[in-house]
C-alpha positions in Angstrom: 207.3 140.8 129.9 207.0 144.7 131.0 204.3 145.3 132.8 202.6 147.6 130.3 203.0 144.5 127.9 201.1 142.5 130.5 198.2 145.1 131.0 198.0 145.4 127.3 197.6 141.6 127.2 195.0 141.5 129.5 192.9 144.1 127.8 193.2 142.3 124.7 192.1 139.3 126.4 189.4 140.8 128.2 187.9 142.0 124.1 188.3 138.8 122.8 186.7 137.3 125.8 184.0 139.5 125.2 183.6 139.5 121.4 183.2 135.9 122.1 180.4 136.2 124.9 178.4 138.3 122.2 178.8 136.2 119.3 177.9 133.1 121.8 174.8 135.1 122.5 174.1 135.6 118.8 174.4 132.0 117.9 172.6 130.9 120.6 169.8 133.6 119.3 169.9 132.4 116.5 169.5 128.6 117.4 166.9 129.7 119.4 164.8 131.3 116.9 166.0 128.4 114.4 164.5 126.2 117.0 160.6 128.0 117.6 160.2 128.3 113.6 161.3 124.5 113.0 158.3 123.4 115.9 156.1 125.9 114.3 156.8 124.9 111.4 156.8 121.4 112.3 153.3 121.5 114.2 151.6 123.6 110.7 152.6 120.6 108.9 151.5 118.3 111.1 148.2 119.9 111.2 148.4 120.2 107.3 148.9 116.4 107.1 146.3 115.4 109.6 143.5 118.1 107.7 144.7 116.4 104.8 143.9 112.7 106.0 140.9 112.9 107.5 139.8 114.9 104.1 141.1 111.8 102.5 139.1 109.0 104.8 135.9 108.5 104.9 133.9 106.2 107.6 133.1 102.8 106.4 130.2 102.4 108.4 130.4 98.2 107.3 133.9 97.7 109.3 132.2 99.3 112.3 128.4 98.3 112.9 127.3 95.1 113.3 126.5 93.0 110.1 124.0 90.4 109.4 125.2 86.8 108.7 124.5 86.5 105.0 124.3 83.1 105.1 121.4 82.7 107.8 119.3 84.9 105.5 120.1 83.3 102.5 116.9 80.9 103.1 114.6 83.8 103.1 111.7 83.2 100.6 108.7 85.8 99.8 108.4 85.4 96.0 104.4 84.2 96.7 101.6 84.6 99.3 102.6 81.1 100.8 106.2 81.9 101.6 105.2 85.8 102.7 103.3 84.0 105.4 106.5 82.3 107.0 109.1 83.1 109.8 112.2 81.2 108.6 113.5 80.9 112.0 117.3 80.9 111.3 117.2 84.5 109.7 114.4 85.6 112.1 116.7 84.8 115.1 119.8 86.3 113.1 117.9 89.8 113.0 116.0 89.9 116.1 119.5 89.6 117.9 121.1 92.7 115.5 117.4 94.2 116.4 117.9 93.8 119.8 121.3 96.0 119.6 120.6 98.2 117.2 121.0 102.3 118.2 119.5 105.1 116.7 122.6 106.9 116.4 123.7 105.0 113.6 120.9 105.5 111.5 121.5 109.3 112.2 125.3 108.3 110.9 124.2 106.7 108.2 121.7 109.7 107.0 119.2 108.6 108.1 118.6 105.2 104.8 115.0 105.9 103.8 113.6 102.3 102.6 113.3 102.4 98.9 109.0 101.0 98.3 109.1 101.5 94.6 112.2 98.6 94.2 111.9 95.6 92.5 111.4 92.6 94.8 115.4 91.3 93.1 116.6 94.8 94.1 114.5 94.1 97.6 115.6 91.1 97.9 119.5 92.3 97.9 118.3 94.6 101.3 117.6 92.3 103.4 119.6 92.7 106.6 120.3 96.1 106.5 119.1 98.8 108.5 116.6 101.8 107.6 114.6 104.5 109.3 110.9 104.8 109.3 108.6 107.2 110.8 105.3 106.2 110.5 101.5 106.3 112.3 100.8 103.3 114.7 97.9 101.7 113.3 97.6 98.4 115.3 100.0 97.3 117.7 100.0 93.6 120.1 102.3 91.9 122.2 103.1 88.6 121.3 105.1 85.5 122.3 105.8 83.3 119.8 106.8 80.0 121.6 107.8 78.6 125.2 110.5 80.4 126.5 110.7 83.0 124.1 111.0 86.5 125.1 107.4 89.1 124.0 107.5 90.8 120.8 105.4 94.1 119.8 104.2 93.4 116.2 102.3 96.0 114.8 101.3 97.7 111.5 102.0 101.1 110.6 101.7 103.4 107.8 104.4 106.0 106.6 103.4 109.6 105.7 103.2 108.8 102.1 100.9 106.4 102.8 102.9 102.9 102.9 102.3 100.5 105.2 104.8 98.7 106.8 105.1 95.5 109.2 107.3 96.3 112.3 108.9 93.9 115.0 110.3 95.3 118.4 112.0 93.5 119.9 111.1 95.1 123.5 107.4 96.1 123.6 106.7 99.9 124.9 106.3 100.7 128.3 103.6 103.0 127.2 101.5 104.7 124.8 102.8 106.5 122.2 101.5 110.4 122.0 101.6 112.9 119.2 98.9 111.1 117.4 100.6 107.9 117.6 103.3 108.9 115.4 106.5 106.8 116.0 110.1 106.5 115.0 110.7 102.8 113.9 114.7 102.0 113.6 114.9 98.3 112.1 116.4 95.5 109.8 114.6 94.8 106.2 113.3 90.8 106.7 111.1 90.4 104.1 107.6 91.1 102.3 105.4 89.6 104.8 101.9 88.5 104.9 99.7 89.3 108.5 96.0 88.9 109.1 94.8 92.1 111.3 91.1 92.6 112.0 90.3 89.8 109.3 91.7 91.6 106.7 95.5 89.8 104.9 98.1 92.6 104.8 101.3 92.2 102.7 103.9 95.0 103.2 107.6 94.9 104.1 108.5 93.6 107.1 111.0 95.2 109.5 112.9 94.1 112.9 114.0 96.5 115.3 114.6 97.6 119.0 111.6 99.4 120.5 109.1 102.2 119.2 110.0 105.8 120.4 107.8 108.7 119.7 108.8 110.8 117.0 106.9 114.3 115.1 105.6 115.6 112.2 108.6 117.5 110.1 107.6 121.2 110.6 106.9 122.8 107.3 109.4 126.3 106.9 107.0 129.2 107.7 108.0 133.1 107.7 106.1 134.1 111.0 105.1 133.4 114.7 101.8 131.5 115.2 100.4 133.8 117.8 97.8 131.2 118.8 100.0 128.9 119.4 102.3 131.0 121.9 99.2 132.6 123.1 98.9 129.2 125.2 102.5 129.5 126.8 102.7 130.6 130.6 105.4 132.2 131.9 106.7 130.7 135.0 106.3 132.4 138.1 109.1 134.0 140.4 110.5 131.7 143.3 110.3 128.2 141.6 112.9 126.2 140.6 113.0 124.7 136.6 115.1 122.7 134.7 116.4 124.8 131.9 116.7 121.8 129.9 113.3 121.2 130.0 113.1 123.8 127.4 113.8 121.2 124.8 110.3 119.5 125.1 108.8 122.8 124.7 106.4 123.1 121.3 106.7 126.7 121.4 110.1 126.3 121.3 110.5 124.3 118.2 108.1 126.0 116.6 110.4 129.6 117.1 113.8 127.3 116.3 111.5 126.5 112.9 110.8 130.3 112.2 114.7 130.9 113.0 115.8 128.2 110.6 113.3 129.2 108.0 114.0 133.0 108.3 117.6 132.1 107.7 117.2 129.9 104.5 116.1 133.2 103.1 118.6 135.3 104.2 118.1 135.9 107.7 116.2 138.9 109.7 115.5 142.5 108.9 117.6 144.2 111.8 115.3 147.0 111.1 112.5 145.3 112.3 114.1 144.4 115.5 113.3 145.5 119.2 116.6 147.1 120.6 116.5 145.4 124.2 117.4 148.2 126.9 116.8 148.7 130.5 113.4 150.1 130.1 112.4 147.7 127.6 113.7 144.5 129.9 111.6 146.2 133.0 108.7 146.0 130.5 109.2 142.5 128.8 109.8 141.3 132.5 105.9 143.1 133.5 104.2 141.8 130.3 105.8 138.9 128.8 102.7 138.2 126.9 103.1 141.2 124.8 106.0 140.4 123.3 105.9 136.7 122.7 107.6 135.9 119.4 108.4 139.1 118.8 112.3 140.0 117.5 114.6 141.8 119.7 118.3 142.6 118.9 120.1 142.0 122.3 124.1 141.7 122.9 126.0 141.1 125.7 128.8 138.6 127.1 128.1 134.8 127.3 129.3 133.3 130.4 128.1 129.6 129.2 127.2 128.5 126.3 127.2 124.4 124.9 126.0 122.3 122.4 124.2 119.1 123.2 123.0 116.4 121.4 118.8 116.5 120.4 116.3 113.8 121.4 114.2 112.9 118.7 112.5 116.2 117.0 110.1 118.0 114.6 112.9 119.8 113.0 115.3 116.9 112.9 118.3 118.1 114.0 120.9 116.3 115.7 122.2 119.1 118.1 120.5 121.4 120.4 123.0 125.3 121.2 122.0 126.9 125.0 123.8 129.9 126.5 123.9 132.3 128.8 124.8 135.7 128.5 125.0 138.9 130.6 125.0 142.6 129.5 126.2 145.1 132.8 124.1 147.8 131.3 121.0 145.9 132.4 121.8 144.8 136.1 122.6 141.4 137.2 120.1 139.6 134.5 121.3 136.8 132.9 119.3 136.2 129.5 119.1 132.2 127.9 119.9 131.9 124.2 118.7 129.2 122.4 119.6 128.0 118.5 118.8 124.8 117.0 121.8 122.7 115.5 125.5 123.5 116.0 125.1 126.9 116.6 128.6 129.6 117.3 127.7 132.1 120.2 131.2 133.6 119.9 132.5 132.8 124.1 134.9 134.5 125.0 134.9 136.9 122.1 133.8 139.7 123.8 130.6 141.9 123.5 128.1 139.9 121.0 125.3 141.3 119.2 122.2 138.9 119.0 118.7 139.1 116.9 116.3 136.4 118.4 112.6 135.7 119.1 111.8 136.0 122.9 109.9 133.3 124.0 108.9 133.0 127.8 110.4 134.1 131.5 111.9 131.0 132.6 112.2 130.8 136.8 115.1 129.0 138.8 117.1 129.6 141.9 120.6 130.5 141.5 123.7 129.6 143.5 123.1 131.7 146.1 119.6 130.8 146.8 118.1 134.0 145.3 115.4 133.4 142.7 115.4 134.5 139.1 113.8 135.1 136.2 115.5 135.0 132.7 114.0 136.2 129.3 114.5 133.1 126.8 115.3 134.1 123.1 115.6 131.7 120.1 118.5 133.5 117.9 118.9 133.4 114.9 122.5 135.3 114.4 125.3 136.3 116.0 128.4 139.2 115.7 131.0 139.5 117.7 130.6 144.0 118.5 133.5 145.5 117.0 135.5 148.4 119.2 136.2 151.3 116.8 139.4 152.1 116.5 140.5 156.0 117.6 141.4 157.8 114.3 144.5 158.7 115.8 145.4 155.5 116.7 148.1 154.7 114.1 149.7 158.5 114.6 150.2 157.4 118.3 151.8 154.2 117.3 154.1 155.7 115.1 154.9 158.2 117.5 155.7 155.5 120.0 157.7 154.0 117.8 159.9 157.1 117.3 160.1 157.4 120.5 161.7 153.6 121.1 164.0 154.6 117.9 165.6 157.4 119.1 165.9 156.5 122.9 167.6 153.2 121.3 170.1 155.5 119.7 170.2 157.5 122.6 171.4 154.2 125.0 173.8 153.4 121.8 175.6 156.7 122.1 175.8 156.9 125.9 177.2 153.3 125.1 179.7 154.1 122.5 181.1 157.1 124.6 181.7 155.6 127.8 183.8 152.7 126.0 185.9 155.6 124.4 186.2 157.0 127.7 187.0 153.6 129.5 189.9 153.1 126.8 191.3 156.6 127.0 191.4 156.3 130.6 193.0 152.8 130.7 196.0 154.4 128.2 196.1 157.7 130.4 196.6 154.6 132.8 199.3 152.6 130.8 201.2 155.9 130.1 200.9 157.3 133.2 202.4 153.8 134.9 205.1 153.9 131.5 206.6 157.2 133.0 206.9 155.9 136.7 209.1 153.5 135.5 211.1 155.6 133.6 211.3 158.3 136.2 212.3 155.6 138.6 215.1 153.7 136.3 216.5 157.6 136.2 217.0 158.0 140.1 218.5 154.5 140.2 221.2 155.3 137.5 221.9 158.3 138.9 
C-alpha cells in the first residue's frame, strides 16, 4: 500500500471514528432524555395513583379506636325507674376502663358525635357504648368511691345549652375548679338512662362515662365589628420583659378578633379601602399609642421569616388549628411584626413580599437572641397575597432580542466551524499531493 493510500485510510478512519463519537453522543442524549421523562413520568403517576387512593379510602374509625365489648353491655336494663336506678357492674367496669382511655382527639376525628336526646329509648338503647361530645354547665359535682378498693369517681349533673341535663362519670376527678361559669367539655361513653337523687330531688337523664372534665367556652356568635370595651381592658406589655408568645392563645381579646376575622370573611372578606396602610410613621405611632388603634384594620406586607401551624386547646371558636408568624418589612427597621389567623391558615413563606389586612391587637414584649428587648405589633389577619413584581413593558422585546442574539452567534460558531474543516481537508490534500509529487520527482532521479 502507497503511502498516500495509507494516509487516505487513516483520514477515513479518523471520520468514521468520529461520525461514530457523535452519533454515540446522540444516542446517549437521547437515552438520557428517554430516561428523566420516563421518572417524571413515572413519579406523576405515582402521585396520580396515590391522589387517587387516598380519594378512594376513607378512615374507619371502628378498626382503629377502641370498642366496647357488646356482650358485657348486653345486660344493661333502663326500660323503668327500678332498673334506671342500677349499676350493672359488668358493663359499668367495661366503660369505665374505655373511659379511662378515651382522648379528645378522637371525638374531634369523629366530628365531634352530638348525642341525639329526641331518640327513642330502642334507637337509645342501640348507642350504648359509643362515644359523644357534650359541653354543658356544671351543676353539681362530688367525688365518690363506690366500694373498698375502688379508685374515686366525680359524678356530677350537668345541663347542655339547650337545656338537657345529663349524668356524667369521670373517671379521674378535677384537680380544680372549673372557670368560665362552670362551663365544661365532657368527652364520654353513652351507659344508660339513669336515675340519681341530688339535693332530694330524683333526676333521670342519660348517663355518660368518661375521662376527666376540662373547661371548655361558649361558641362565639359571628359579629361584624370590634367590641371596643372589651379591648379597652387589654394592656400592652411593657418594654424589657420577657413573654411567651404562645401565651397569646389564652388571650380573650384574641379570640374575640380571630371571631371578627372569621366572621368578616364568611361575608366576603375586608374592605381594603377601609384599611390603615402601616408605614414608618404610622408604626412610630402605633408603637406611642397602642390604645388608639386597638382593633383597628391595617394593611401591612412584608417577608415572613416563621410561620407554623399548631394544634388549638379547647376554644370559643372551635377550631382545631391555631397559624402564628413572623414577618419583617426592611422599610420599617429591624421590627418584626406577629401574625396571627385562626385555623390552617397559608402565610405564603418563602413567596416573597406578602401583602396582609389584619386587626392589630396589642404590643407584645420579649427578649430576642441577642439579649436586646423588643416590642412587636400583634395583628389577627384575615388575608393574604403574595405582592406581585410588575413586569417591565419591554421585557419580552429584550428577550427576544437575546434570543437573536444566541441565534445568530450559534450560526456564527457553525460557519467558523464549517470553514476550518474545509480548510483542514484542503490542506491535508495540498498535503497528499504535495507528498504524491516527491515521490514521483524522486522515482525520476533514480531511473535516470
Amino acid at each position: 500500500m502507497s503511502r498516500r493510500q495509507e494516509i487516505q485510510r487513516k483520514a477515513a478512519e479518523a471520520a468514521i471514528r468520529d461520525r461514530r463519537r457523535l452519533v454515540a453522543a446522540i444516542i446517549g442524549l437521547l437515552m438520557c432524555l428517554a430516561a428523566f421523562y420516563a421518572l417524571a413520568w413515572k413519579k406523576r403517576s405515582d402521585q396520580e395513583g396515590l391522589a387517587t387512593e387516598q380519594q378512594g379510602v376513607t378512615t374507619d374509625l371502628a378498626e382503629v379506636l377502641p370498642q366496647a365489648d357488646r356482650a358485657k353491655l348486653a345486660g344493661i336494663r333502663d326500660s323503668s325507674e327500678a332498673e334506671q336506678v342500677i349499676l350493672e357492674p359488668e358493663a359499668f367496669e367495661e366503660l369505665s376502663r374505655l373511659g379511662k382511655s378515651l382522648v379528645g382527639s378522637w371525638l374531634y376525628v369523629m366530628g365531634e358525635p352530638a348525642f341525639p336526646f329526641d331518640a327513642s329509648a330502642e334507637e337509645k338503647a342501640q348507642l350504648r357504648g359509643e362515644p359523644f361530645r357534650l359541653r354543658a354547665t356544671l351543676l353539681d359535682g362530688q367525688i365518690i368511691r363506690r366500694g373498698v378498693g375502688l379508685s374515686e369517681e366525680y359524678w356530677c349533673l350537668l345541663r347542655t345549652e339547650d337545656g338537657r341535663l345529663v349524668h356524667y362519670v369521670a373517671m379521674y376527678p378535677p384537680q380544680e375548679l372549673m372557670v368560665n361559669e362552670n362551663y365544661v367539655l365532657a368527652d364520654g361513653y353513652y351507659y344508660k338512662q339513669y336515675r340519681k337523687r341530688i339535693d332530694d330531688q330524683w333526676v333521670s337523664a342519660p348517663l355518660f362515662v368518661g375521662h376527666e372534665l376540662a373547661p371548655s367556652y361558649r361558641k362565639l356568635e359571628p359579629i361584624s365589628e370590634p367590641d371596643s370595651e372589651l379591648l379597652a381592658r387589654l394592656e400592652d406589655q411593657p418594654l424589657g420583659t420577657n413573654n411567651d408568645p404562645r401565651k397569646l392563645d389564652q388571650r380573650e381579646e384574641l379570640w374575640h378578633l380571630m371571631n371578627l376575622a372569621q366572621s368578616v370573611n364568611a361575608e366576603g372578606g375586608v374592605n381594603p379601602e377601609e384599611a390603615i396602610l402601616l408605614d414608618y410613621d404610622k408604626l412610630v405611632a402605633l408603637s406611642k399609642d397602642p390604645e388608639v388603634y386597638r382593633g383597628r384594620l391595617f394593611e401591612l406586607g412584608g417577608l415572613v421569616r416563621e410561620a407554623a401551624t399548631v394544634r388549638a386547646e379547647e376554644n370559643p371558636l372551635r377550631v382545631r388549628e391555631i397559624s402564628s408568624a413572623w414577618i419583617r418589612n426592611e422599610s420599617l427597621g429591624d421590627t418584626l411584626m406577629h401574625l396571627k389567623a385562626p385555623g390552617e391558615f397559608n402565610f405564603f413563606p418563602n413567596k416573597g413580599p406578602v401583602i396582609y389586612h389584619g386587626y392589630f391587637l396589642m404590643l407584645w414584649a420579649y427578649v430576642d437572641t441577642k439579649s436586646v428587648p423588643r416590642r412587636v405589633p400583634v395583628f389577627v389577619v384575615t388575608d393574604a397575597e403574595v405582592q406581585v413584581v410588575p413586569t417591565p413593558p419591554f421585557a419580552g422585546q429584550m428577550a427576544f432580542i437575546f434570543i437573536g442574539i444566541a441565534v445568530v452567534l450559534g450560526l456564527i460558531m457553525f460557519i467558523v466551524v464549517q470553514r476550518d474543516r474545509k480548510r483542514n481537508v484542503a490542506a491535508m490534500e495540498a498535503l497528499i499531493a504535495k507528498r504524491a509529487a516527491r515521490r514521483k520527482e524522486g522515482g525520476q532521479s533514480t531511473t535516470s
